[in-house]
C-alpha positions in Angstrom: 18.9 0.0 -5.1 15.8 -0.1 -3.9 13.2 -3.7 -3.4 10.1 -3.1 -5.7 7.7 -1.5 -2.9 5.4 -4.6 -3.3 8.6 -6.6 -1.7 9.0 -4.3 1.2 8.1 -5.6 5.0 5.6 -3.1 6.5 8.2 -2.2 8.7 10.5 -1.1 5.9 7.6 0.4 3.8 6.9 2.7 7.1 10.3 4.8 6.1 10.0 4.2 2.5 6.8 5.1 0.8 3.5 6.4 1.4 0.5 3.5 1.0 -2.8 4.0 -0.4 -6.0 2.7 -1.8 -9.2 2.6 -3.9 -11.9 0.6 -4.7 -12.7 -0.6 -8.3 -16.3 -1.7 -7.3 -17.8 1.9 -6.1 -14.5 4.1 -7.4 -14.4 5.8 -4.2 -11.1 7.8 -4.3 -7.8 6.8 -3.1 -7.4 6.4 0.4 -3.9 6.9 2.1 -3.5 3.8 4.4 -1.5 4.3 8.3 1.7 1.6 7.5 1.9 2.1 11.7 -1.4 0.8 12.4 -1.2 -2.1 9.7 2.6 -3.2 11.4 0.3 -2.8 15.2 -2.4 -5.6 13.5 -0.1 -7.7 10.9 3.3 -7.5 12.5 6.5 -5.9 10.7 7.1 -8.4 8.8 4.6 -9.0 6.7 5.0 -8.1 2.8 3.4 -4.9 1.2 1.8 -7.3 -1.2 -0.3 -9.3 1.2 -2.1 -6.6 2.5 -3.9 -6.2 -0.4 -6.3 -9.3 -0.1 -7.1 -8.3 3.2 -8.5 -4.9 2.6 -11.7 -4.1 2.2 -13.3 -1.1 1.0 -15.3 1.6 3.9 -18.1 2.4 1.7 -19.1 -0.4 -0.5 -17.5 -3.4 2.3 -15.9 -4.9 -1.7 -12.4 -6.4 -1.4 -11.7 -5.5 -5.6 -8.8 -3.3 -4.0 -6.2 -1.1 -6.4 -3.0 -0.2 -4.3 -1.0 2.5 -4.9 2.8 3.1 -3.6 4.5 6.7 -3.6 8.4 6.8 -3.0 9.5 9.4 0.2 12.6 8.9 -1.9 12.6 11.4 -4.8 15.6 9.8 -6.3 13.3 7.2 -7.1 11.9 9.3 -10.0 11.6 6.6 -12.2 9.8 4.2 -10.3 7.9 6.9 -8.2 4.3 5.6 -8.4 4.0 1.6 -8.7 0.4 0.3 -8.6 -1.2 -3.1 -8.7 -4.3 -5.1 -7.8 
């Protein structure tokens, strides 16, 4: 069974799901996010949930951040989209 993909290290995420944002403030549309890049600045073990506060949104700089998760894994059907803020 799979962790909730809010409990996933970035390095795990990488293999696992696809990462993305949007911002509540200006609704720009979702963004996917490089899990590579964020692993490069924030190390592999940091938790998928404590990227969030850190992000910031390109056009309107705000930091009221909606992520959203997509499995790789299709026999994750059930819980195939999580999002949070």
């Amino acid at each position: 069974m799979h962790k909730p993909a809010h409990l996933l290290t970035l390095a795990e995420a990488i293999e696992q799901i696809y990462f993305g944002a949007s911002c509540e403030n200006c609704r720009d549309g979702v963004r996917r996010i490089d899990l590579s890049r964020l692993v490069v600045h924030l190390g592999p073990d940091v938790l998928v949930q404590d990227v969030r506060p850190r992000l910031r949104c390109v056009k309107c700089g705000g930091r009221n951040v909606i992520i959203s998760t997509l499995w790789k894994d299709n026999s994750m059907s059930d819980r195939m989209i999580e999002y949070w803020k």
